[in-house]
PyMOL Python script that loads the backbone (N, CA, C, O; Angstrom):
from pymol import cmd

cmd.read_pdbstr("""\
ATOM      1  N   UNK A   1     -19.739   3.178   0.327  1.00  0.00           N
ATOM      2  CA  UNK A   1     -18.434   3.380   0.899  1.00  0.00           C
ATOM      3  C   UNK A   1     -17.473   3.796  -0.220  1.00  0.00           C
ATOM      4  O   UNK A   1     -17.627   3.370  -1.365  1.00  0.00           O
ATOM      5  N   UNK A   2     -16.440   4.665   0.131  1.00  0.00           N
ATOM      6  CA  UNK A   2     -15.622   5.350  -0.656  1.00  0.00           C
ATOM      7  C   UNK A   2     -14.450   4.054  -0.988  1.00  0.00           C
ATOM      8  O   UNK A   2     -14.052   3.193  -0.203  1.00  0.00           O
ATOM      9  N   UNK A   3     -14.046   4.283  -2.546  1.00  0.00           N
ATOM     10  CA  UNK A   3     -12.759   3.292  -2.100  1.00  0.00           C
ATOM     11  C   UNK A   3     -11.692   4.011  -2.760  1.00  0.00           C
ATOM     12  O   UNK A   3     -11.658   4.697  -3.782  1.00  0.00           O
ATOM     13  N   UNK A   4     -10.691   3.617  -1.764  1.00  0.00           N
ATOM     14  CA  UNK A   4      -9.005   4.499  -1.629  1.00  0.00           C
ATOM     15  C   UNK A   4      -8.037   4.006  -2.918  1.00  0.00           C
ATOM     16  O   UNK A   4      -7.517   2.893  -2.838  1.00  0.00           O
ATOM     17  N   UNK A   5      -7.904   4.471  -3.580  1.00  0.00           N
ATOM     18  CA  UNK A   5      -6.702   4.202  -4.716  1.00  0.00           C
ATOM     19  C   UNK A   5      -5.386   3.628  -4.322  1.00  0.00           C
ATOM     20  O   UNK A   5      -4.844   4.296  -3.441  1.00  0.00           O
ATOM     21  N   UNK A   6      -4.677   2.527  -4.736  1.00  0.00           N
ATOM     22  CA  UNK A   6      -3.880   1.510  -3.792  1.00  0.00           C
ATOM     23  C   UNK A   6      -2.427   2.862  -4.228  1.00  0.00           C
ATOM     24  O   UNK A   6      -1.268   2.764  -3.825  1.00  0.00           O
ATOM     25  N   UNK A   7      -2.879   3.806  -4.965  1.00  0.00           N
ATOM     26  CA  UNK A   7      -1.511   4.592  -4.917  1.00  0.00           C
ATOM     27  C   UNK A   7      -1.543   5.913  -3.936  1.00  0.00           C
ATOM     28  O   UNK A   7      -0.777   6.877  -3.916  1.00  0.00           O
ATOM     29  N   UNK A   8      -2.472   5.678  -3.286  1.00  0.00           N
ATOM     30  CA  UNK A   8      -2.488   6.616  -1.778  1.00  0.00           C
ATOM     31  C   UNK A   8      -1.432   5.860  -1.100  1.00  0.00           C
ATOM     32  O   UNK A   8      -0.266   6.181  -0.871  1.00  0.00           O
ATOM     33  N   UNK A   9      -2.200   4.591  -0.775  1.00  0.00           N
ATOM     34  CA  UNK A   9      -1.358   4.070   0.425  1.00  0.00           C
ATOM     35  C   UNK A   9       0.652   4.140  -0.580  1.00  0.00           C
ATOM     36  O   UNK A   9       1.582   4.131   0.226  1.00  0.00           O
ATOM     37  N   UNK A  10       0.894   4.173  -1.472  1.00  0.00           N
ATOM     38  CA  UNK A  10       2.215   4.249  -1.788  1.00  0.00           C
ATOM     39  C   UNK A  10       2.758   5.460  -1.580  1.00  0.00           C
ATOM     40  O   UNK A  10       3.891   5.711  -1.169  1.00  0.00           O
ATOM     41  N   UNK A  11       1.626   6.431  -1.978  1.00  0.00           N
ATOM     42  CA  UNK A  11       2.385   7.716  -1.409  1.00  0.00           C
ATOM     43  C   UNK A  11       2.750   7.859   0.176  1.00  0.00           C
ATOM     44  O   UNK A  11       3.719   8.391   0.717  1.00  0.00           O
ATOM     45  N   UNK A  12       2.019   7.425   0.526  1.00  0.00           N
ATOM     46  CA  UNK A  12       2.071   6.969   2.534  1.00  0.00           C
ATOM     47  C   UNK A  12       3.100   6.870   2.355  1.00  0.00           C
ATOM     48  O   UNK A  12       3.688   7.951   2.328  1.00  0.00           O
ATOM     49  N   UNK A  13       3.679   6.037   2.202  1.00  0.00           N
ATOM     50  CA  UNK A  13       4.830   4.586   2.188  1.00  0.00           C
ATOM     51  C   UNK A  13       6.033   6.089   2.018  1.00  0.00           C
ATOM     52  O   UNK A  13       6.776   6.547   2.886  1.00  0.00           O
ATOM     53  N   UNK A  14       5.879   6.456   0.882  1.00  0.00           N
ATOM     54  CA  UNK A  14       6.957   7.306   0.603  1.00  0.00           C
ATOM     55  C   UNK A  14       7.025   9.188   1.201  1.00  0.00           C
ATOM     56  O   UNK A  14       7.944   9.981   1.000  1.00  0.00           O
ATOM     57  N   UNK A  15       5.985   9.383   1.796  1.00  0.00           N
ATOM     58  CA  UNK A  15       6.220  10.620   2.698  1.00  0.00           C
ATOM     59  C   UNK A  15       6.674  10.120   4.198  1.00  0.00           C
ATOM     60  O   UNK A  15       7.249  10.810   5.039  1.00  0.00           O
ATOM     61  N   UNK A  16       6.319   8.913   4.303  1.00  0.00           N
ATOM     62  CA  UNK A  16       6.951   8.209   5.602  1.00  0.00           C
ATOM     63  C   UNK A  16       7.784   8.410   5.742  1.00  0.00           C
ATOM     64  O   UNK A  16       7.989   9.266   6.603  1.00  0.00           O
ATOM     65  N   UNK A  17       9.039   7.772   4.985  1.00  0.00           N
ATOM     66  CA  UNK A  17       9.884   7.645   4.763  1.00  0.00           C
ATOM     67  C   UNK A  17      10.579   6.257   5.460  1.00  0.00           C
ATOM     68  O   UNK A  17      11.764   5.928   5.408  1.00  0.00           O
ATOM     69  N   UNK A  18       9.783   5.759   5.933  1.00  0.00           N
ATOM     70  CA  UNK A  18       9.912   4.447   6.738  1.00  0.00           C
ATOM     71  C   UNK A  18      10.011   2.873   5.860  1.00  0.00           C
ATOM     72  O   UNK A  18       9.622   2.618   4.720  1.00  0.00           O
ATOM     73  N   UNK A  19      10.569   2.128   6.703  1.00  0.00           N
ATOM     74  CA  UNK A  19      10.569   0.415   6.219  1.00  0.00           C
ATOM     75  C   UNK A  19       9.683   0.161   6.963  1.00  0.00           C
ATOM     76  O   UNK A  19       9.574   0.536   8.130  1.00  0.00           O
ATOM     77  N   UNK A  20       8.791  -0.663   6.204  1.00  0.00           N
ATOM     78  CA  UNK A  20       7.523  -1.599   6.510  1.00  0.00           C
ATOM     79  C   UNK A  20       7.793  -3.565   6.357  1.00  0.00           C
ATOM     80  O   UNK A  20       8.261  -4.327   5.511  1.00  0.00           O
ATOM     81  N   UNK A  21       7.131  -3.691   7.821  1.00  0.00           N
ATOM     82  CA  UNK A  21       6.711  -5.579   7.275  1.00  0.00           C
ATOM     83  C   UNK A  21       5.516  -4.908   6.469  1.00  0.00           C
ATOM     84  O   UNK A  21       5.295  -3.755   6.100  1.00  0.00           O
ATOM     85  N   UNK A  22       4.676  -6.409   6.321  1.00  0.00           N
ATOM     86  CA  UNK A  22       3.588  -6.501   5.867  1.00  0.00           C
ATOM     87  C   UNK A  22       2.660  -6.024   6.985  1.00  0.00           C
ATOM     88  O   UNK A  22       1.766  -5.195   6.813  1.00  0.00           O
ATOM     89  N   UNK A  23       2.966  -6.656   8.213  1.00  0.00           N
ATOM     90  CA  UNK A  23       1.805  -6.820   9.214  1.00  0.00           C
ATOM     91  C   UNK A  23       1.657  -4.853   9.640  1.00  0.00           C
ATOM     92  O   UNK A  23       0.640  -4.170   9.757  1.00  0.00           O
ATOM     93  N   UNK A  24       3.123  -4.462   9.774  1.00  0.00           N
ATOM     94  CA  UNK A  24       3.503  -3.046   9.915  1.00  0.00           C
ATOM     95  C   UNK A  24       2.549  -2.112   9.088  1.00  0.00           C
ATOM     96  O   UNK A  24       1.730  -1.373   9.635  1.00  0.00           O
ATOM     97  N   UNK A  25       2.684  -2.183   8.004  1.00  0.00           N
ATOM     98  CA  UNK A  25       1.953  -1.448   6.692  1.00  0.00           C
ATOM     99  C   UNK A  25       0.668  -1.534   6.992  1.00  0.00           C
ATOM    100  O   UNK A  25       0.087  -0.520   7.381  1.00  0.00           O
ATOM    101  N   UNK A  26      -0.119  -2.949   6.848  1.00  0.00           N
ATOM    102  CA  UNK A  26      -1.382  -3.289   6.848  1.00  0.00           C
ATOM    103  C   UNK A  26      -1.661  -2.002   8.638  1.00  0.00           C
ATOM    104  O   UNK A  26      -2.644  -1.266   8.542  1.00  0.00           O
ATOM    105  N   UNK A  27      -1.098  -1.913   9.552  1.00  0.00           N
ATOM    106  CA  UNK A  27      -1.525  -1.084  10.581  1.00  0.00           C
ATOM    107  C   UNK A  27      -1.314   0.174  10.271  1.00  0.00           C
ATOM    108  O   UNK A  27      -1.949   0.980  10.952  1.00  0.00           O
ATOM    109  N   UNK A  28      -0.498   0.673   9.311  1.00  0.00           N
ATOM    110  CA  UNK A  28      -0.550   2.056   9.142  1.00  0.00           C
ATOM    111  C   UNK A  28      -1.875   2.202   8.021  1.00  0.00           C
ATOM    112  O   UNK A  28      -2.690   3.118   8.135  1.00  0.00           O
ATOM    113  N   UNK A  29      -1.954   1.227   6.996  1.00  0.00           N
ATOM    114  CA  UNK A  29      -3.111   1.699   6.862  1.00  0.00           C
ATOM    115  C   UNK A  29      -4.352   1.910   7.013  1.00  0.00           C
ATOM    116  O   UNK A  29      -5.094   2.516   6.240  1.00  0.00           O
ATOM    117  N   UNK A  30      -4.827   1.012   8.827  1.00  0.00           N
ATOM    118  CA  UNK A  30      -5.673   1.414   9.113  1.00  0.00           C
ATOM    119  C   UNK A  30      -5.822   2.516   9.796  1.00  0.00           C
ATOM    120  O   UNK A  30      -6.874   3.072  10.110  1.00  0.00           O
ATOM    121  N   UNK A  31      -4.067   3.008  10.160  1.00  0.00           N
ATOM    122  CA  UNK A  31      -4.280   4.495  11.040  1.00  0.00           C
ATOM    123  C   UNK A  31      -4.646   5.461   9.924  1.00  0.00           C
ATOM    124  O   UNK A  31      -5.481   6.344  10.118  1.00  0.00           O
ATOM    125  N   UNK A  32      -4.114   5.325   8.915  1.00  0.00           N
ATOM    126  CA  UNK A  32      -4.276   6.727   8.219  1.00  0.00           C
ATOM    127  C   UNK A  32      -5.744   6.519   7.389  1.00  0.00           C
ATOM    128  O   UNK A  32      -6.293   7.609   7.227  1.00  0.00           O
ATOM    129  N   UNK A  33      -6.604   5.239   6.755  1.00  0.00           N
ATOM    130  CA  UNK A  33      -7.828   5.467   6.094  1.00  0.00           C
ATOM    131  C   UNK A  33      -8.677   4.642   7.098  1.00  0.00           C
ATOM    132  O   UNK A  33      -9.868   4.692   6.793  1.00  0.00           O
ATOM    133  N   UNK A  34      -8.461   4.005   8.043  1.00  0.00           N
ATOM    134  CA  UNK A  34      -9.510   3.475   9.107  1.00  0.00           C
ATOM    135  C   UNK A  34      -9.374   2.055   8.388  1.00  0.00           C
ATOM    136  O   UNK A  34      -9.053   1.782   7.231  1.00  0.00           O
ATOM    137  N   UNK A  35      -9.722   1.262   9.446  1.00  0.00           N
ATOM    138  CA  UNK A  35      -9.823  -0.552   9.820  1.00  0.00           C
ATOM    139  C   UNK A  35     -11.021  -0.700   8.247  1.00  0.00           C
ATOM    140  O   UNK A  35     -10.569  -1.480   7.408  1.00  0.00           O
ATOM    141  N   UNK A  36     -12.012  -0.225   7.970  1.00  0.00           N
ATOM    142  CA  UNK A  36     -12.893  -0.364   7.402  1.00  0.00           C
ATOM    143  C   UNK A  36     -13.295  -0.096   5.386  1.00  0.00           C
ATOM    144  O   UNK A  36     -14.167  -0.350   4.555  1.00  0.00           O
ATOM    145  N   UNK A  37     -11.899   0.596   5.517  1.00  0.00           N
ATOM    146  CA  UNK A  37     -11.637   1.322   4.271  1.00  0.00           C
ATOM    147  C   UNK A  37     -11.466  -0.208   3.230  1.00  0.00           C
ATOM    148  O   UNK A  37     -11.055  -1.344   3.469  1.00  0.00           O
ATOM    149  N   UNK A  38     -11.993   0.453   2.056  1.00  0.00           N
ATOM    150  CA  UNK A  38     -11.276  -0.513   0.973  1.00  0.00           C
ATOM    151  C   UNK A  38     -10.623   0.430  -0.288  1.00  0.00           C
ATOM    152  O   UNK A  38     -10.488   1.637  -0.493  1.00  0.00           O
ATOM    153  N   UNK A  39     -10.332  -0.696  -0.934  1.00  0.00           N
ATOM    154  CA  UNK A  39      -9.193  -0.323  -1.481  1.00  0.00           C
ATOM    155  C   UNK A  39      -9.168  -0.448  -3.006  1.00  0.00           C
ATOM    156  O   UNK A  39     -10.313  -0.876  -3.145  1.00  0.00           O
ATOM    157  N   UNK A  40      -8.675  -0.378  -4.252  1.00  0.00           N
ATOM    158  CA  UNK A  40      -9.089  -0.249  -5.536  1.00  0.00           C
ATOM    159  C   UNK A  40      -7.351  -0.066  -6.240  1.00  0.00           C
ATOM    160  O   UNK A  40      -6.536   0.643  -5.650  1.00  0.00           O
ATOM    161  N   UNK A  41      -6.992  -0.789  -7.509  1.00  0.00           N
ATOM    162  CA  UNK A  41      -5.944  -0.037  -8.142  1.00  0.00           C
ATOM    163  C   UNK A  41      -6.574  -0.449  -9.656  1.00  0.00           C
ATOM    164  O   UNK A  41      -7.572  -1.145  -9.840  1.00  0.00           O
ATOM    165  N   UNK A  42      -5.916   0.029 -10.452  1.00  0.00           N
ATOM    166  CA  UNK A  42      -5.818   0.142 -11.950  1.00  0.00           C
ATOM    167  C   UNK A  42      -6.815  -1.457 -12.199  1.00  0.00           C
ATOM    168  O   UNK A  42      -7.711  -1.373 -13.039  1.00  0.00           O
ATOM    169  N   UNK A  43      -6.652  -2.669 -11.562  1.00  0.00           N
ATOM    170  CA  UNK A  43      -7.054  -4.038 -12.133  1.00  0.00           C
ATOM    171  C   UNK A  43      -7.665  -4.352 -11.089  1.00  0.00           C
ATOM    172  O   UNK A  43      -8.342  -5.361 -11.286  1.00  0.00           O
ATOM    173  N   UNK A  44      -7.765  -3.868  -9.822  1.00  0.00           N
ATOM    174  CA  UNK A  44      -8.429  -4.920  -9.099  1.00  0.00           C
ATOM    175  C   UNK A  44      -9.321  -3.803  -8.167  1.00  0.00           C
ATOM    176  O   UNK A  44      -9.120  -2.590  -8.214  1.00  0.00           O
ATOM    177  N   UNK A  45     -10.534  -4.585  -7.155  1.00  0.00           N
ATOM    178  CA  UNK A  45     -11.254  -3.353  -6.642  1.00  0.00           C
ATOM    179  C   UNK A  45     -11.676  -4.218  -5.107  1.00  0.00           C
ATOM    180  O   UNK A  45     -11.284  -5.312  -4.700  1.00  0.00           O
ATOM    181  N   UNK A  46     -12.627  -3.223  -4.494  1.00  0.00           N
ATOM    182  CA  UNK A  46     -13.024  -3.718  -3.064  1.00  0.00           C
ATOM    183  C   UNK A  46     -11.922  -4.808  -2.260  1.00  0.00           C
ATOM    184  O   UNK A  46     -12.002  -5.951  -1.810  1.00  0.00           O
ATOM    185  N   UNK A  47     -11.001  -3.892  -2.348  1.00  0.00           N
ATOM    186  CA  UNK A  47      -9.987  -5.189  -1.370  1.00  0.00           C
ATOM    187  C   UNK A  47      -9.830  -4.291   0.232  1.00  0.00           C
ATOM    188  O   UNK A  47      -9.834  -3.060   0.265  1.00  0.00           O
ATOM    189  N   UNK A  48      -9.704  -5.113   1.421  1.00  0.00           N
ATOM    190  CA  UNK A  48      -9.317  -4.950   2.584  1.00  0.00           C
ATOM    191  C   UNK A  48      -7.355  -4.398   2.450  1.00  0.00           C
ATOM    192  O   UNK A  48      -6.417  -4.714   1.717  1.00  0.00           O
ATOM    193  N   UNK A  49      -7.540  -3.524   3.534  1.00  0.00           N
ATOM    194  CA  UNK A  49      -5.770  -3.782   3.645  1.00  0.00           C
ATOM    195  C   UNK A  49      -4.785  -4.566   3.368  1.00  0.00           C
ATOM    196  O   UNK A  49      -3.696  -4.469   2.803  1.00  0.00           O
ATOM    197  N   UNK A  50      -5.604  -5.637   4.060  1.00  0.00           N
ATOM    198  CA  UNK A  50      -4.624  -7.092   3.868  1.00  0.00           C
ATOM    199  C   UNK A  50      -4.268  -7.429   2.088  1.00  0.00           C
ATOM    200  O   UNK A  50      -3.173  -7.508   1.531  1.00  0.00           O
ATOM    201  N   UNK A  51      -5.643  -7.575   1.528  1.00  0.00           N
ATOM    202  CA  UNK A  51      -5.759  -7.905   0.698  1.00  0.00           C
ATOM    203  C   UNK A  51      -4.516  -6.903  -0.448  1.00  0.00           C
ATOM    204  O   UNK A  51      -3.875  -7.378  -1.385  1.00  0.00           O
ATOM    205  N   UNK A  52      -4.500  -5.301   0.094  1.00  0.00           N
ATOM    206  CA  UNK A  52      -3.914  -4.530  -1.108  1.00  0.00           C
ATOM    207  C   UNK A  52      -2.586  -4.839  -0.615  1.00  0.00           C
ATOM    208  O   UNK A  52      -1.883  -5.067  -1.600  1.00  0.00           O
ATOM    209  N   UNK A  53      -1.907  -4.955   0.479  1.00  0.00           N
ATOM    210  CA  UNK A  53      -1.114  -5.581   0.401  1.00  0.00           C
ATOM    211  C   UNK A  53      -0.263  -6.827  -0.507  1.00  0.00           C
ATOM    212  O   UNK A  53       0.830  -6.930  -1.063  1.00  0.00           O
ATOM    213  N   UNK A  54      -1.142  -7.445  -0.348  1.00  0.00           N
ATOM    214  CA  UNK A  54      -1.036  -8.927  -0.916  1.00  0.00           C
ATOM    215  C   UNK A  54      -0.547  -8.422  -2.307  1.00  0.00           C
ATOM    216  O   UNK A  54       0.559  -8.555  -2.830  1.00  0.00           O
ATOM    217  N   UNK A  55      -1.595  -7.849  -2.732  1.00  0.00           N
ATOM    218  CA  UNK A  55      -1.473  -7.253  -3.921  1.00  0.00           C
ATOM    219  C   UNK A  55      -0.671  -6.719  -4.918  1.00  0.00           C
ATOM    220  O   UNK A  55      -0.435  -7.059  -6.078  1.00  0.00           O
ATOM    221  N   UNK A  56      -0.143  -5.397  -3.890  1.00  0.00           N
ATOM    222  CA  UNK A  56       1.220  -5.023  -3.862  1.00  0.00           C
ATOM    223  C   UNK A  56       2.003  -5.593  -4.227  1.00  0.00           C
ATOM    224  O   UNK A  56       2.483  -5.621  -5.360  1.00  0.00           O
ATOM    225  N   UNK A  57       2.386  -6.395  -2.922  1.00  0.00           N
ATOM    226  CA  UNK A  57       3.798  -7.325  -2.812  1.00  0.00           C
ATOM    227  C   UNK A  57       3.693  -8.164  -4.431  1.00  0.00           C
ATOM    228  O   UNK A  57       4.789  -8.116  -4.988  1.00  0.00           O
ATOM    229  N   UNK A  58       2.870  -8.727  -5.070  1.00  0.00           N
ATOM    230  CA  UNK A  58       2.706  -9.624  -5.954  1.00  0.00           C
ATOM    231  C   UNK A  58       2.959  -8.905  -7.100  1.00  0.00           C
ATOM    232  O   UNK A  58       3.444  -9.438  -8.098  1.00  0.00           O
ATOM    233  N   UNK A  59       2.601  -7.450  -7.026  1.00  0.00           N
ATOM    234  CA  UNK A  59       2.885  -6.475  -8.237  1.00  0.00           C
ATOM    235  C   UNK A  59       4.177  -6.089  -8.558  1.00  0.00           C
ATOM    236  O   UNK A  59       4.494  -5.735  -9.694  1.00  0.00           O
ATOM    237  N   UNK A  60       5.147  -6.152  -7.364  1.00  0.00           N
ATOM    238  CA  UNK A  60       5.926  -6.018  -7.153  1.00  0.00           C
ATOM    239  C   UNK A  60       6.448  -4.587  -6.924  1.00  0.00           C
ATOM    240  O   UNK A  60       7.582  -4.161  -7.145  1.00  0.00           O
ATOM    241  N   UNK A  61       5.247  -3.858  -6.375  1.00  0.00           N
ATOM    242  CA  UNK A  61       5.767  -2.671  -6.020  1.00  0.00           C
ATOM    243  C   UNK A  61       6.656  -1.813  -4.755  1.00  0.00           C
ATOM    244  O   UNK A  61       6.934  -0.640  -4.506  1.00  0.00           O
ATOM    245  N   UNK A  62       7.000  -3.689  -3.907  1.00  0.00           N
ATOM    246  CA  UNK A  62       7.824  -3.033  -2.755  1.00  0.00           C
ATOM    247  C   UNK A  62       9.050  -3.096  -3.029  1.00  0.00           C
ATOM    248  O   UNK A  62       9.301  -3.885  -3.940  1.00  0.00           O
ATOM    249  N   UNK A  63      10.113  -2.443  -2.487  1.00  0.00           N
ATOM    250  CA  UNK A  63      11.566  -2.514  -2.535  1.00  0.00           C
ATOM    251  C   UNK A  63      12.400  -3.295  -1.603  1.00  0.00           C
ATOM    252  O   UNK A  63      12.059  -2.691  -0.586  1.00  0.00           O
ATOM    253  N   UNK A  64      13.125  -4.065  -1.235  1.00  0.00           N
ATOM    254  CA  UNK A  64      13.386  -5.041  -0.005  1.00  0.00           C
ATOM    255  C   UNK A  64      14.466  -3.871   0.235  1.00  0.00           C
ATOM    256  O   UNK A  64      15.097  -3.191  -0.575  1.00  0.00           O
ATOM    257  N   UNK A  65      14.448  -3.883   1.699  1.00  0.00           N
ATOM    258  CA  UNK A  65      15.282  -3.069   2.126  1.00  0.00           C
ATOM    259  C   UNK A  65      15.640  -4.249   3.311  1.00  0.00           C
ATOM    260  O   UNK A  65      15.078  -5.330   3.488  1.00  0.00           O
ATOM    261  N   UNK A  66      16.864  -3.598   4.108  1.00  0.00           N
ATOM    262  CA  UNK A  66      17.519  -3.982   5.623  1.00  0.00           C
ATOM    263  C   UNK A  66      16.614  -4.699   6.040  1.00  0.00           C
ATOM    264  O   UNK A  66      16.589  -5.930   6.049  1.00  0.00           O
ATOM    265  N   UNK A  67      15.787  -3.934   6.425  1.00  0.00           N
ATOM    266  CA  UNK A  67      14.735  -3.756   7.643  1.00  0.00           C
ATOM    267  C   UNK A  67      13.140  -3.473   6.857  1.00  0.00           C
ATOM    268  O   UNK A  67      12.394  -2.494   6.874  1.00  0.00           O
ATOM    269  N   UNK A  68      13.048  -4.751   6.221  1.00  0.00           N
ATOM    270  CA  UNK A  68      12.117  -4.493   5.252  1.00  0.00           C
ATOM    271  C   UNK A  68      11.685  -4.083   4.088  1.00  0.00           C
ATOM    272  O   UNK A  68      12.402  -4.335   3.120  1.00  0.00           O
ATOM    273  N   UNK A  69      10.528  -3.416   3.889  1.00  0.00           N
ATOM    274  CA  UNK A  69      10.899  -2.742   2.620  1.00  0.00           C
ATOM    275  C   UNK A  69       9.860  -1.500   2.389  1.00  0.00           C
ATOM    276  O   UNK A  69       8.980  -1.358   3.239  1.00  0.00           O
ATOM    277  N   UNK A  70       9.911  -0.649   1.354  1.00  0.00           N
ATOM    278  CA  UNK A  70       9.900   0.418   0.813  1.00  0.00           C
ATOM    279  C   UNK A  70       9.627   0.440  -0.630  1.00  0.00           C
ATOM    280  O   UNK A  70       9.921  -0.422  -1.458  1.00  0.00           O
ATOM    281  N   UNK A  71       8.931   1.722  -0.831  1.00  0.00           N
ATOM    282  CA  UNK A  71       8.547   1.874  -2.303  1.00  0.00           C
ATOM    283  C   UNK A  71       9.043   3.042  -2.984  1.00  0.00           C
ATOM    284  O   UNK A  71       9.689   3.677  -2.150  1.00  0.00           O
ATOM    285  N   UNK A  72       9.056   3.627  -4.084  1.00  0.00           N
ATOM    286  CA  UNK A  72       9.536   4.801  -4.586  1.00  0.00           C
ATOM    287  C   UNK A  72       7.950   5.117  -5.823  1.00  0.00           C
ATOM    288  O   UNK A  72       6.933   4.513  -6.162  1.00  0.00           O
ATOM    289  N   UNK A  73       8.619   6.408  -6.102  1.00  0.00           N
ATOM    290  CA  UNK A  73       7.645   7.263  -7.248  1.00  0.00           C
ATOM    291  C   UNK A  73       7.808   6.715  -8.225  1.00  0.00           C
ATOM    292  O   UNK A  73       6.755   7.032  -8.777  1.00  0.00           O
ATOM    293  N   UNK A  74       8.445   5.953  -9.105  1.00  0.00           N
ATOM    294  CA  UNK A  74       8.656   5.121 -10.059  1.00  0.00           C
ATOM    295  C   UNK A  74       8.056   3.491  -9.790  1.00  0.00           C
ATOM    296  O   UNK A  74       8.274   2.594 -10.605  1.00  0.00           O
ATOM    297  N   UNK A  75       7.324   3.292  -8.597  1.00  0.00           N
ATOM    298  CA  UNK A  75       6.862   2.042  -8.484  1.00  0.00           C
ATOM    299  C   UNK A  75       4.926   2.532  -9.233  1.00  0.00           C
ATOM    300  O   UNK A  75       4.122   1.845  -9.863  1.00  0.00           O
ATOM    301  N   UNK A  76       4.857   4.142  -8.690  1.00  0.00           N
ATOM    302  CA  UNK A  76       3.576   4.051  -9.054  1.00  0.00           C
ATOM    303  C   UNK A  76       3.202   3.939 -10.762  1.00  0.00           C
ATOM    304  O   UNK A  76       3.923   4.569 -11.536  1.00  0.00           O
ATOM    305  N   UNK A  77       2.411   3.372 -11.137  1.00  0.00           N
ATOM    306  CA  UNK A  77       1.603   3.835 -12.461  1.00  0.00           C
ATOM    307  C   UNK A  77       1.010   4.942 -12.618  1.00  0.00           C
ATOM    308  O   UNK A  77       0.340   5.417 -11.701  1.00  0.00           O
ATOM    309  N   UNK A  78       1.123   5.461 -13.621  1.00  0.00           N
ATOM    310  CA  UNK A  78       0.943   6.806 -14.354  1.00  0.00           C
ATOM    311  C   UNK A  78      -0.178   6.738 -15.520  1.00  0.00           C
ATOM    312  O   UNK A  78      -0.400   7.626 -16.343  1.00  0.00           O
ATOM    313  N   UNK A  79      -0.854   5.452 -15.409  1.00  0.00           N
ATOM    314  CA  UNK A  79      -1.656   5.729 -16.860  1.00  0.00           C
ATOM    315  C   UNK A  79      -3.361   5.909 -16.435  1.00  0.00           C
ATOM    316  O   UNK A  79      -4.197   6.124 -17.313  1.00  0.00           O
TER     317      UNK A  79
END
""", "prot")
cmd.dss("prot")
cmd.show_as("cartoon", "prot")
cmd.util.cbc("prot")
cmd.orient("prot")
């Protein structure tokens, strides 16, 4: 099985242009890489949606917004 780079799903986030919950996000990313996909970033590997979530949030790559939150091009890593 292929695994998705956790800075796909950020680019998602930011061609969206949308505010996400958690539970919100975790469903877009099974619309856009499927229920089954896993997931991979710079330190960590084979995680579920849920899990890159988790992840995320702990990395601190979401932005709190109104109505949730959001990420920008400066949340991703570049190295």
């Amino acid at each position: 099985m292929t695994s998705i780079h956790g800075h796909a799903v950020l680019t998602m986030m930011i061609e969206s242009g949308e505010h996400y919950s958690e539970s919100s996000l975790e469903k877009a990313i099974h619309t856009r890489f499927g229920e089954t996909a896993r997931f991979h970033t710079c330190s960590a590997e084979n995680m579920t949606a849920a899990e890159l979530v988790a992840f995320l949030k702990a990395k601190g790559k979401f932005i709190p917004a109104e109505k949730g939150f959001s990420t920008s091009e400066r949340k991703i890593c570049r190295h």
